[in-house]
C-alpha positions in Angstrom: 0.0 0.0 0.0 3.5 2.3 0.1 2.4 3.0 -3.3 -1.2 4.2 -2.7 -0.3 6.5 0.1 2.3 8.3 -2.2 -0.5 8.4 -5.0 -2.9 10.5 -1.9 0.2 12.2 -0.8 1.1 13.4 -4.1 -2.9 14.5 -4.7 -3.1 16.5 -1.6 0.1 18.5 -1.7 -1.5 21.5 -3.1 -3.9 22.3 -0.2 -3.1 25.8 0.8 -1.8 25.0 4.6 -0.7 27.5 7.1 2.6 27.0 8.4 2.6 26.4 12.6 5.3 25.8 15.1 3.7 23.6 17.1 0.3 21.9 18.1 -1.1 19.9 21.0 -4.0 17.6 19.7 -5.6 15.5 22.2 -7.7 12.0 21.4 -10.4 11.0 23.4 -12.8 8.4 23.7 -14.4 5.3 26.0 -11.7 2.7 27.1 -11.3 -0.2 24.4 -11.5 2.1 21.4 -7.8 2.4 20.6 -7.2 6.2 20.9 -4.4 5.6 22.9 -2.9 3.3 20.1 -4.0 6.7 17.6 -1.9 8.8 19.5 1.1 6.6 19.9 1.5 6.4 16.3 0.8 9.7 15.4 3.5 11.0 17.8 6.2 8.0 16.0 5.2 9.2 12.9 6.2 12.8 13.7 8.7 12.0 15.6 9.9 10.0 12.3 9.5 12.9 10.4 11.9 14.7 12.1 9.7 17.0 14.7 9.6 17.1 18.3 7.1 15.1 20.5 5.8 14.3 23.9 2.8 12.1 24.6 0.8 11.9 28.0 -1.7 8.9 28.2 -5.2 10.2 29.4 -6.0 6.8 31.9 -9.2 6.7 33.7 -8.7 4.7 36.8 -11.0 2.0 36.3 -10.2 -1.3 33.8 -13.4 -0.8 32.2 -15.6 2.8 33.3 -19.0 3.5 32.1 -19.4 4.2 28.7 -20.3 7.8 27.5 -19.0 9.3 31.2 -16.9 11.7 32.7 -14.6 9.7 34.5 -14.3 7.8 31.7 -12.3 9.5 29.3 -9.8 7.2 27.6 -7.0 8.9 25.6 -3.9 10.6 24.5 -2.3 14.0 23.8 0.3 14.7 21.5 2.1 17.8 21.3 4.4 18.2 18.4 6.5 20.8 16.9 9.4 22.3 15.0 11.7 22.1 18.2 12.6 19.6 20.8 9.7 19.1 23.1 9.9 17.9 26.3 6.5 18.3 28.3 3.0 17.9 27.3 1.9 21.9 27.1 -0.7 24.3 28.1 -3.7 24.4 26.3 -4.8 21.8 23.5 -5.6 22.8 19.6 -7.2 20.4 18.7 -9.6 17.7 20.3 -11.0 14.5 18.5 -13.6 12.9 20.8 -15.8 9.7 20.0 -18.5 10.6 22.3 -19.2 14.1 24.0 -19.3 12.9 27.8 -15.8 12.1 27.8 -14.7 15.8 27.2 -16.0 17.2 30.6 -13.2 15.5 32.6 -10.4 17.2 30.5 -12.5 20.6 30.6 -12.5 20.5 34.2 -9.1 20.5 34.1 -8.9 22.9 32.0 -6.9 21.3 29.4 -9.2 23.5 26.3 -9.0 26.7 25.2 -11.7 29.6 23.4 -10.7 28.4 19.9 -9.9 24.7 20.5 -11.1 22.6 17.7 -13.3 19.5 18.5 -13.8 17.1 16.3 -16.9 15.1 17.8 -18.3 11.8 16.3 -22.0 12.6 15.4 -23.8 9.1 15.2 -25.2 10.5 19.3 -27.4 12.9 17.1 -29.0 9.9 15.9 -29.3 7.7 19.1 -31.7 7.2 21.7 -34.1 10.2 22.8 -31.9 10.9 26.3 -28.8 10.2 24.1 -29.5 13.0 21.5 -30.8 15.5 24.0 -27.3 15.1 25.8 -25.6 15.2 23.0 -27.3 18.1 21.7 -26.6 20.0 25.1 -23.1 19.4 25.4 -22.8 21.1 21.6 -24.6 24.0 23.1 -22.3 24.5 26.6 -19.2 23.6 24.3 -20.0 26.5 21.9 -20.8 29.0 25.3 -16.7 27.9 26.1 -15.6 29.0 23.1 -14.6 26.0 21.5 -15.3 25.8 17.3 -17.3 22.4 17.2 -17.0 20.0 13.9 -19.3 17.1 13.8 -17.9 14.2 11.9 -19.4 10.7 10.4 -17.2 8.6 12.1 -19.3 5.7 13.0 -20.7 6.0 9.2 -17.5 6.4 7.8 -15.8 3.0 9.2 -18.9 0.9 8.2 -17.8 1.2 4.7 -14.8 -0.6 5.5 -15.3 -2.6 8.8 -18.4 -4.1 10.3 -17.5 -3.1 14.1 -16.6 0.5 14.2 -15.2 0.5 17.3 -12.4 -1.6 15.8 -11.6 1.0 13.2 -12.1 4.6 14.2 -8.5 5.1 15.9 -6.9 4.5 12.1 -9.3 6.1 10.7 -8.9 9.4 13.0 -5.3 9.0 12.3 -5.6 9.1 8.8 -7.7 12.5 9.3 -5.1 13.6 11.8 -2.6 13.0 9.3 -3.9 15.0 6.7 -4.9 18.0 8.9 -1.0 18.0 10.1 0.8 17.5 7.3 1.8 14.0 8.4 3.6 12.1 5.6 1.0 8.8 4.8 3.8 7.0 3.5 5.3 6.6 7.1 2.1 6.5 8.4 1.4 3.6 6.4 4.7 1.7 7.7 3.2 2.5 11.2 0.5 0.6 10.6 1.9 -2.0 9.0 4.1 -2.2 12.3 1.3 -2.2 14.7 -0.3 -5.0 13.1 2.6 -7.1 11.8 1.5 -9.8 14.0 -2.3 -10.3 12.7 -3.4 -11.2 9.5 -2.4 -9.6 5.9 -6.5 -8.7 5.4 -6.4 -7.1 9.1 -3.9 -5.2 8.2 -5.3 -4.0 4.7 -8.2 -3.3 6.4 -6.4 -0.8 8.6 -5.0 0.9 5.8 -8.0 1.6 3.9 -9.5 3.0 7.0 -6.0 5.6 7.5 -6.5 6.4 3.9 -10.4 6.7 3.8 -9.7 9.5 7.0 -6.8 11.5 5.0 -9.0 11.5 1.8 -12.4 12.3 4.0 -10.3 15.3 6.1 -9.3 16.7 2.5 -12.8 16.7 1.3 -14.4 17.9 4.2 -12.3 19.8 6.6 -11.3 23.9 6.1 -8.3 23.4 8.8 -5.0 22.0 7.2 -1.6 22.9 8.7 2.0 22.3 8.1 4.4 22.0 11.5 8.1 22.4 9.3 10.8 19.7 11.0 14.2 20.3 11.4 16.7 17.4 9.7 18.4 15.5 12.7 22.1 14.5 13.2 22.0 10.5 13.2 19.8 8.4 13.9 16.7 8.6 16.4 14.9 5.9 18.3 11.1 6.7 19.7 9.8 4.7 22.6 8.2 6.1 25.8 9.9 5.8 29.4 9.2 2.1 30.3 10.5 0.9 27.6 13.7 2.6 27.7 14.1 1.4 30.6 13.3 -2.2 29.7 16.5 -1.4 27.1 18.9 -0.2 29.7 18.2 -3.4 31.7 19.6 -5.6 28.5 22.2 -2.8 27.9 23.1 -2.8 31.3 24.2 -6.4 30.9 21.3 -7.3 33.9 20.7 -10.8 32.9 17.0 -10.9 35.8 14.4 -9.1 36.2 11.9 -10.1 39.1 8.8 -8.1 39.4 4.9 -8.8 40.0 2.4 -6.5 38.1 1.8 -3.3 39.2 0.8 -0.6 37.4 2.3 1.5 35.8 5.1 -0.3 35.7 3.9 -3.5 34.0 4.9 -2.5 30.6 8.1 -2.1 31.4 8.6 -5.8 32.2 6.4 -6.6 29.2 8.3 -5.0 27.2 11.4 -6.9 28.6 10.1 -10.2 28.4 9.5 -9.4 24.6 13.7 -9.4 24.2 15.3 -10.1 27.2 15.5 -14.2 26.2 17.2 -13.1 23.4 20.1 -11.2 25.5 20.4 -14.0 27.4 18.5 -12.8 30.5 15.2 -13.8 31.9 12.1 -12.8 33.5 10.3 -13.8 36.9 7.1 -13.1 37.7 7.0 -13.9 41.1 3.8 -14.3 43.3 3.8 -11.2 45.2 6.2 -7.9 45.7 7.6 -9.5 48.4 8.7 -12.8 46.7 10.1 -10.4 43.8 12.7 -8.7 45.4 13.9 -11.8 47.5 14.5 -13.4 44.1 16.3 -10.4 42.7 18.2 -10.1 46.1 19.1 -14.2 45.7 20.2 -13.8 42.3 22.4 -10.7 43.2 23.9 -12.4 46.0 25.0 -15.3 43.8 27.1 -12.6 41.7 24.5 -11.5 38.5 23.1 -7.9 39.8 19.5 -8.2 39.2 16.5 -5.2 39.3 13.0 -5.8 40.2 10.6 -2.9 38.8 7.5 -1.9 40.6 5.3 1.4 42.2 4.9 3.0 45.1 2.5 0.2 46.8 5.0 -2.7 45.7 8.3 -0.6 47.7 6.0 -1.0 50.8 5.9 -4.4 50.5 9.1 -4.5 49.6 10.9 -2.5 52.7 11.8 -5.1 55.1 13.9 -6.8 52.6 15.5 -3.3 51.0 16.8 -3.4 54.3 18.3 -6.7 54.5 20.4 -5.2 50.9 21.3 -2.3 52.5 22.8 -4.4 55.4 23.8 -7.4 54.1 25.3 -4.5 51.3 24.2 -6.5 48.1 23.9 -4.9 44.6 20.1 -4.5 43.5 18.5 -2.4 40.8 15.1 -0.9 42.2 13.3 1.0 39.6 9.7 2.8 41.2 7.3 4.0 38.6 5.9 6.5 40.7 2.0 6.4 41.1 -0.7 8.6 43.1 -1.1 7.5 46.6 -1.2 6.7 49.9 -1.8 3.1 49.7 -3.6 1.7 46.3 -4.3 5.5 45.9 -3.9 6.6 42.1 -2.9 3.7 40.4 -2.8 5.4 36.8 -2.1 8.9 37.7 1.0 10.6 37.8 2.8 11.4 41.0 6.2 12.4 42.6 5.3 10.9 45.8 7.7 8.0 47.0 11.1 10.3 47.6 10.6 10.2 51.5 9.4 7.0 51.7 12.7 5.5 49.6 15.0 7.6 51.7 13.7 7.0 54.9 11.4 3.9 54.7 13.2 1.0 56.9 14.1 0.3 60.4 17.2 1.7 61.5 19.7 4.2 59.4 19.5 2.4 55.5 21.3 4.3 53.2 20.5 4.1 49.7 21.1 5.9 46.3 18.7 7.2 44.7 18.6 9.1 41.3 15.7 10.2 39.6 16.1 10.7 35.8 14.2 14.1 34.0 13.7 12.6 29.9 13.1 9.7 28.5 16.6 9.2 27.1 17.6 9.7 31.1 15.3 6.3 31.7 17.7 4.4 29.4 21.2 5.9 30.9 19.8 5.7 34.5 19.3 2.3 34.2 23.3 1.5 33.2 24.6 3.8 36.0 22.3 2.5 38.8 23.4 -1.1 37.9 27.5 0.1 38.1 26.9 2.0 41.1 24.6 -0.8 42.9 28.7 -2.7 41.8 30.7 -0.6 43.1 29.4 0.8 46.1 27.7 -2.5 47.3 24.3 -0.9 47.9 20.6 -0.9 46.6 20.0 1.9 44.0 16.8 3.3 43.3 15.7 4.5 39.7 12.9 6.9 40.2 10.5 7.2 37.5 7.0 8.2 37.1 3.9 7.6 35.1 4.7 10.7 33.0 8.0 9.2 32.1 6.6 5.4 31.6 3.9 6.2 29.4 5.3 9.8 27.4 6.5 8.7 24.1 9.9 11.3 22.7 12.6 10.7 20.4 16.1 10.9 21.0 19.4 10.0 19.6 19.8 6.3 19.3 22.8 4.7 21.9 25.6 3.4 20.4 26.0 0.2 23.0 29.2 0.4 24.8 30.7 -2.6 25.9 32.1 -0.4 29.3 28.2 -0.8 29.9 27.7 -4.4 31.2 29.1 -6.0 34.0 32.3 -7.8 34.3 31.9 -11.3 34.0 31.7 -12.9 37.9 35.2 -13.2 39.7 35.9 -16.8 40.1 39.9 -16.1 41.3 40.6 -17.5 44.5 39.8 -15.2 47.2 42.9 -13.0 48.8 44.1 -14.4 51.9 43.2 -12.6 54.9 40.7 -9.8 52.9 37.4 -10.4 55.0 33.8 -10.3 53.7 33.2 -6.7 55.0 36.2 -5.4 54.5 35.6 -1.8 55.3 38.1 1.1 54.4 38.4 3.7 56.6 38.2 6.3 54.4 35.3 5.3 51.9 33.4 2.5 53.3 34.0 0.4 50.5 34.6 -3.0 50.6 35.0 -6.1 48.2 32.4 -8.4 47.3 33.0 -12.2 47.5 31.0 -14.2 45.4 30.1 -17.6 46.2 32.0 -20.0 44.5 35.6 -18.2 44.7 37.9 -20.1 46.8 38.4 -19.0 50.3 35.7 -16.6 49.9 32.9 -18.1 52.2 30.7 -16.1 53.8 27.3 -16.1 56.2 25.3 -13.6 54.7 23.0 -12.1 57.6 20.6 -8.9 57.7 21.9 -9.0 61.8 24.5 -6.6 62.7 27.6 -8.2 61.8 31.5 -7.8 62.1 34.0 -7.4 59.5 33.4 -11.2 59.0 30.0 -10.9 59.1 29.5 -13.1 61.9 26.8 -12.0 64.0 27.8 -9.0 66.2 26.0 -7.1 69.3 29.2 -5.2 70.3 28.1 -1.6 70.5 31.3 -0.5 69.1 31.1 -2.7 66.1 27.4 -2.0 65.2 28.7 2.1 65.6 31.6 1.2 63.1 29.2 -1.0 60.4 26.9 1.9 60.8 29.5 4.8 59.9 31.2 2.8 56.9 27.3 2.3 55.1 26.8 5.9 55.5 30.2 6.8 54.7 29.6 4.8 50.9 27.5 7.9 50.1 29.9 10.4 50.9 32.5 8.7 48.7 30.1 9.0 46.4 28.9 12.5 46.8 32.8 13.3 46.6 32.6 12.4 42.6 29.4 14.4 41.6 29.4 17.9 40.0 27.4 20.5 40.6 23.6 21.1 39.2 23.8 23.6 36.4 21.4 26.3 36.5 19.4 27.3 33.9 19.9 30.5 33.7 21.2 33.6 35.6 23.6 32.7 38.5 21.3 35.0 40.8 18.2 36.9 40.7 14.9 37.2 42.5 13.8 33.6 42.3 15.4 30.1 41.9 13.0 27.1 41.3 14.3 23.5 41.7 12.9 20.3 40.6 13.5 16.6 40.1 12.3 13.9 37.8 9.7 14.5 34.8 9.2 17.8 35.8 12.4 19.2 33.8 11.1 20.1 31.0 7.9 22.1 31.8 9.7 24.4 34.6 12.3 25.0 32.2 9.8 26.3 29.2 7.9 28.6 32.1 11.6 29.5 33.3 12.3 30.7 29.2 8.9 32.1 28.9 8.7 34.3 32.2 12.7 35.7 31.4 11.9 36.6 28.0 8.9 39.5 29.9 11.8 40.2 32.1 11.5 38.1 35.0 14.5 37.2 37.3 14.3 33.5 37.6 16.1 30.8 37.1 16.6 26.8 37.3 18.1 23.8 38.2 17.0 20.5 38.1 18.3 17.6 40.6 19.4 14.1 39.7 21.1 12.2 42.1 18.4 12.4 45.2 20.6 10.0 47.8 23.5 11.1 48.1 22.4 14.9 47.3 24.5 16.6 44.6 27.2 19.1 46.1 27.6 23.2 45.9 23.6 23.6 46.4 24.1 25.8 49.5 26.2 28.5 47.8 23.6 28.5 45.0 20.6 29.1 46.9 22.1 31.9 48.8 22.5 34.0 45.8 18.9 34.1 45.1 16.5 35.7 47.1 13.5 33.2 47.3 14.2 29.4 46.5 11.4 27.1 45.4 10.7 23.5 44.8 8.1 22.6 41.9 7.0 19.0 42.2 4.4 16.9 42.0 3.0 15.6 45.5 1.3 17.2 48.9 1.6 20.3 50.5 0.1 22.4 52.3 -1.2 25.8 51.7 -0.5 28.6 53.6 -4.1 30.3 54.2 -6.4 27.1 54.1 -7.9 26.4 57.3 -5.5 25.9 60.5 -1.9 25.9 57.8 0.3 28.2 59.2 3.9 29.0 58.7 4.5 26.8 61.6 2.5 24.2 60.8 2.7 24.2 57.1 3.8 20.5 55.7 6.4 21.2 52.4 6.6 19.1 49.4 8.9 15.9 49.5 12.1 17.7 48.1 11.6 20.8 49.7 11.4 19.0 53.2 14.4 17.2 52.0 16.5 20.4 50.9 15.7 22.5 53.9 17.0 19.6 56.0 20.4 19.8 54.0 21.3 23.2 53.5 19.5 25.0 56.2 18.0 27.1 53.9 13.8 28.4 54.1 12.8 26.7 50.9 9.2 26.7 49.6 7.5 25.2 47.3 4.7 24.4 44.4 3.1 21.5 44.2 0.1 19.8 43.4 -1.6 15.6 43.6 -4.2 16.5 41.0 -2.7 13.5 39.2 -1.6 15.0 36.1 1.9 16.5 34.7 2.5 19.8 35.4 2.3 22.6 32.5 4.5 25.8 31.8 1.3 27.2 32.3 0.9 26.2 35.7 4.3 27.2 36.7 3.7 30.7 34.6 0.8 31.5 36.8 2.5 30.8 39.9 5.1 32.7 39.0 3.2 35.7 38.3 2.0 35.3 41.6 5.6 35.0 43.5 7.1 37.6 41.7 4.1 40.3 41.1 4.3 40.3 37.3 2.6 39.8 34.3 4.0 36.8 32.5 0.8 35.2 30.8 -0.3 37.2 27.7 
């Protein structure tokens, strides 16, 4: 069909199209109607193309909500343009929706615009008696917001080609998405070869006439046609969202197990390992429970093969006691949290920064840990290499901090060139040194050599009790003080090899905002947007969370106000009984005030979603008393 999609292509070039830097189009719909799956591939196919993207999954929190509701909107966003993008944006542009209901979720939270475009099926006009009368409402409140309302055929249009049309609309929105954007239908048409290479050739035909009936419809019928120019790209690029670059920087990592149980949203991640980790030699266990997970990974890292076990913040709960046991017994082990809503089962598909405090300071006793917390997609990917050398090196658990942002956000970035420094060494199996004990600490660093079972002389007990140098079991006050210091003093050795954050922008001013994780990118773009109307702000953005990276004292003290953004509780000064006094910070700012001394504060929401430059643009305009937002 390469050659029928370059025949439309070629007919459809002379549509007069106005030229546009970027867009944020949102697809919408009940659960099981594939707009996710429209989304995804219209973001690879820009992304392809050569333009910028970010995705954000639109999840209700049910499996299966009630049709034609509020809470249960099913979708996607895409914003794409000219320039790198790295966050999900303000306001959408455009809005394709399958039914009306599902668009009062996303109004209320305020994800439109006066001007938005939506594109809303039409067969409701048609249905039952209460069915048309809502239907015909919703037009009516829509048009009082501002938004310019197109009804389109969809149902009608699929039937030509399909005979369920809930099994066809997604390709056949993309095909009108593809054509309103300027999207080439030649790589569109690959796409959808690829997303059906494993069913039948007349499924797949089938798909294709439906992207190509869409284009040709949106050509006929629609005024709206734009063109969002791309810039050509030095080498090659690789698309994939967050969990999956992570499942590839287990298998470049040379990690030959991953334990996990389900969880969402982490699940994908180890479904997209067990896809291709066989065929790098490694495997997959899904264990019964959290619990049984990381004693697996723990077993297997013990017996000299670093594993990682990938979960959310309900599974580290479970998981504490024996994150513990690594931290004592000072074994290598790869934790990667896809960060969820909570407490408890709280938000399982929402997006939240809330597990920091819990990983730092979850677990009896003083258990020192890294932690880093990667900002991009391309970050998932490295993160992954560095936590497994550092989990090595410094004998310790190391926590990979993602979030549901990350895991589900589809970008492109430059494809790795695999590096053979990334994997492990293959397991010592020398005869152990004469006289060098199990835990044998150095004064200076707290470092000590691993024995792995099987070397020669290297026999251990390996307890989570306190335990000498020999790692026999130990009450001595005196030892359990010196076991104690050497753990702790791992992270300071550490911390002695870590630069500096770099700011983004100014080295002083009136206001210095700080983040971590998937927040990078939309402080940054608010940071831009409020300097270029004059504003004295700047950035930085924090990556390694445990130890804490050094010189951020000295920085803050050349600003006049510093401020966390972030995406978890606190409290707000002026609701009822928050004081000053009282007032409980966000995670990080609790966590930098306790390390530099320094009267932090701090933005931060749990309404579950990413945070926008628009968000951060009216806070701003708040803090600093200007007028930033045109």
């Amino acid at each position: 069909m390469s050659t029928s999609s370059e025949t439309i292509n070629s007919a459809t070039s002379t549509i007069k199209r106005d030229k546009i830097k970027e867009a944020v189009i949102e697809i919408v719909s009940d659960s099981g109607e594939g707009a996710q799956k429209c989304g995804q591939s219209l973001g690879t196919i820009s992304a392809k193309m050569g333009n910028g993207v970010w995705t954000v999954e639109i999840i209700p929190a049910e499996i299966r909500p009630p049709a034609r509701s509020k809470a249960g909107a099913s979708g996607i966003r895409v914003r794409m343009g000219s320039n790198k993008i790295t966050n999900m944006g303000d306001h959408a542009d455009m809005v394709v929706a399958l039914n009306e209901q599902v668009l009062y979720g996303r109004i209320d939270q305020n994800a439109y615009k006066p001007g938005t475009y939506l594109l809303i099926e039409n067969k409701w006009a048609t249905h039952t008696e209460e069915t048309k009368v809502a239907y015909e409402q919703s037009l009516l409140k829509f048009k009082e917001l501002g938004y310019i309302i197109h009804e389109i055929p969809m149902e009608k249009e699929c039937l030509k080609y399909v005979s369920d049309a809930r099994k066809g609309k997604n390709m056949w929105v993309l095909g009108l998405l593809c054509n309103v954007y300027d999207r080439d239908l030649t790589i569109a048409a690959e796409q959808v070869k690829s997303i059906f290479s494993k069913k039948s050739d007349e499924v797949i035909q089938s798909n294709l006439d439906l992207l190509h009936a869409g284009y040709k419809w949106a050509n006929e019928n629609l005024s709206m046609h734009f063109t969002i120019p791309s810039k050509p790209s030095e080498g090659e690029y690789v698309v994939m969202n967050g969990n999956e670059a992570v499942s590839l920087g287990v298998m470049a990592a040379g990690i030959e197990l991953c334990s996990m149980y389900p969880i969402t949203p982490a699940t994908s991640a180890s479904h997209a390992l067990a896809e291709t980790i066989e065929s790098a030699g490694g495997i997959i266990h899904q264990a019964e429970d959290e619990i049984a997970a990381i004693g697996f990974a723990i077993g297997a890292s013990y017996a000299g093969k670093t594993a990682v076990t990938i979960t959310s913040g309900p599974g580290i709960a479970l998981k504490t006691e024996f994150i513990g046991l690594a931290v004592m017994a000072e074994i290598p082990l790869v934790i990667i949290d896809v960060q969820r809503g909570g407490p408890s089962t709280g938000l399982p598909t929402k997006v939240e920064q809330g597990d920091l405090l819990s990983v730092l300071y979850g677990a009896a006793g003083d258990a020192p840990k890294i932690i880093l917390a990667p900002a991009t997609i391309e970050e998932c990917f490295h993160y992954v290499i560095l936590a497994r050398k550092l989990a090595e090196s410094f004998r310790s658990p190391v926590f990979v901090l993602t979030n549901a942002n990350l895991a589900t956000g589809v970008q492109p970035f430059p494809r790795p060139n695999i590096k053979s420094a990334w994997f492990s060494d293959p397991i010592d199996q020398s005869k152990w040194k004469e006289g060098v004990k199990a835990y044998d600490w150095d004064p200076q660093t707290g470092l000590s050599k691993r024995p792995i079972p099987g070397q020669k002389g290297g026999m251990y007990t390996l307890t989570g009790l306190a335990h000498d140098e020999e790692s026999h079991v130990a009450y001595d006050p005196a030892i359990n003080q010196r076991a104690a210091e050497s753990r702790s003093r791992k992270l300071a050795a550490l911390k002695q090899t870590l630069k500096e954050p770099i700011i983004n922008g100014d080295q002083s001013g009136d206001l210095l905002l700080v983040g971590w994780g998937s927040t990078k990118g939309a402080i940054e773009e608010a940071v831009e947007r409020a300097r270029e109307k004059g504003a004295k702000v700047s950035s930085l953005h924090i990556h390694f969370m445990s130890p804490m990276e050094p010189g951020l004292k000295p920085i803050f003290d050349k600003f006049k106000k510093v401020m966390t953004v972030e995406i978890n509780y606190s409290d707000t000064i002026g609701n009822p009984l928050i004081t000053k006094e009282n007032r409980r910070y966000a995670q990080l700012a609790w966590y930098l005030r306790a390390e530099t001394l320094t009267d932090i504060d701090c933005f931060s929401n749990v309404y579950g979603q990413p945070l926008s430059p628009i968000k951060i643009l009216q806070m701003l305009e708040k803090t600093l008393d200007l007028n930033l937002i045109e």
